[in-house]
N, C-alpha and C positions, 0 to 999 in steps of 0.2 A: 346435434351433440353440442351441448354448451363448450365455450372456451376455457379452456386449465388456466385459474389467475396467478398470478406469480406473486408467492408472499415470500417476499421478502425476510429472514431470519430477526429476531428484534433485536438478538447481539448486534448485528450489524447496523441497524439503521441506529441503534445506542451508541457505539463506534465512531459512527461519523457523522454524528449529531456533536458527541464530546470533541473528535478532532475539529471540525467547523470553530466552534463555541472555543478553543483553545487558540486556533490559528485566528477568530476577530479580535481575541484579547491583544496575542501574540504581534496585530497587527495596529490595533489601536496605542498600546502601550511599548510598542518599540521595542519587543523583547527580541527580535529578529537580529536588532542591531546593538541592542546593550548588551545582551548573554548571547556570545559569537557560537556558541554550542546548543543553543536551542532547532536550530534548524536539525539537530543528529535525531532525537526524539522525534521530532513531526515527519520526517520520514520514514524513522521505524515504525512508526504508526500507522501514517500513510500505507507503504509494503505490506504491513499486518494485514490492514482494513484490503487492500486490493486481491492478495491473495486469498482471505477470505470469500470475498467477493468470486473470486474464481471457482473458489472449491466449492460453495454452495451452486453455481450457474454449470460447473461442467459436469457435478458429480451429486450433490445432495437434492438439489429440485429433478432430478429424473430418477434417481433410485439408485446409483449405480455406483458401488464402490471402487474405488482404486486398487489398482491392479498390482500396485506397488508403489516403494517408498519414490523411485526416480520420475515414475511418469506422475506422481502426488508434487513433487517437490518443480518437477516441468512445466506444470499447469501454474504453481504457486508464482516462480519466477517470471513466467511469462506475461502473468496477470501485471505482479508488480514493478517488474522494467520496462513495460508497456507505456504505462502512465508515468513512470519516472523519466524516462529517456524524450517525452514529449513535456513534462514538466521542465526539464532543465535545458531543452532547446526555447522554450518559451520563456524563460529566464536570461536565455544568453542572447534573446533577440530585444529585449525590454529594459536588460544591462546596457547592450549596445547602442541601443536607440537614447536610451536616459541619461548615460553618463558618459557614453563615448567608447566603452571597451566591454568585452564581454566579461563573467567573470571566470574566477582562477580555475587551473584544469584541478588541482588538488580539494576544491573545494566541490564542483560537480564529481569527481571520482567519489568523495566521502559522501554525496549527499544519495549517489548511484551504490553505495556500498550499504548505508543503512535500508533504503528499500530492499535490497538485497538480500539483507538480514532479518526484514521484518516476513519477507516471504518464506524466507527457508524457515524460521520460527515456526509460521504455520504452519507448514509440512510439518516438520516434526509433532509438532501438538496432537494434527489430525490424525497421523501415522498413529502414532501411539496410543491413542484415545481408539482408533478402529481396533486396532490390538487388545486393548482391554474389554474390548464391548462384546460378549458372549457368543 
């Protein structure tokens, strides 16, 4: 029996093809550090992109619908404070190594609150969107 290939959704790899392509602008061009509020998007984004990422790998590549809005919205969060919460310890260890201090707890809590928002988005999207589909 041949292997089942895993394809990938093309929203998704469009997704984070576009956040890539934003964050080397974002990186090249200093927008990190000139627009102090650019960092609130590329997390919502980020979140977005990860809990998509979830809900295709725990529930659309095998067939299986969600069972509900919480265990939809479970799956969403856990995709994207996974990666957020390992992003901003990887943050706080390259603040403190670079500059001597880690940084602000208010700015990881905001940066842990747009992932946050970009996940529960997708839940609702998906939610909604299974609801409409016949």
């Amino acid at each position: 029996m041949p292997a089942r290939q895993l394809q990938i959704p093309i929203i998704l790899v469009i997704f984070l093809v576009a956040i890539a392509v934003v964050n080397g602008l974002a990186g090249l061009y200093h927008w990190y550090w000139t627009m102090r509020w650019f960092d609130m998007p590329m997390h919502f984004a980020g979140g977005m992109w990860l809990a998509g990422f979830g809900v295709w790998w725990q529930y659309s590549r095998r067939g299986v619908t969600p069972q509900g809005f919480f265990s939809l919205l479970g799956v969403c969060l856990v995709y994207a404070l996974s990666i957020g919460l390992l992003w901003e310890a990887y943050e706080a260890v390259v603040s403190f190594l670079t500059v001597g201090h880690m940084n602000a707890v208010p700015d990881t809590l905001g940066d842990l609150l747009f992932d946050i928002l970009g996940g529960t988005t997708v839940a609702i999207l998906v939610f909604v969107r299974s609801k409409l589909k016949p």
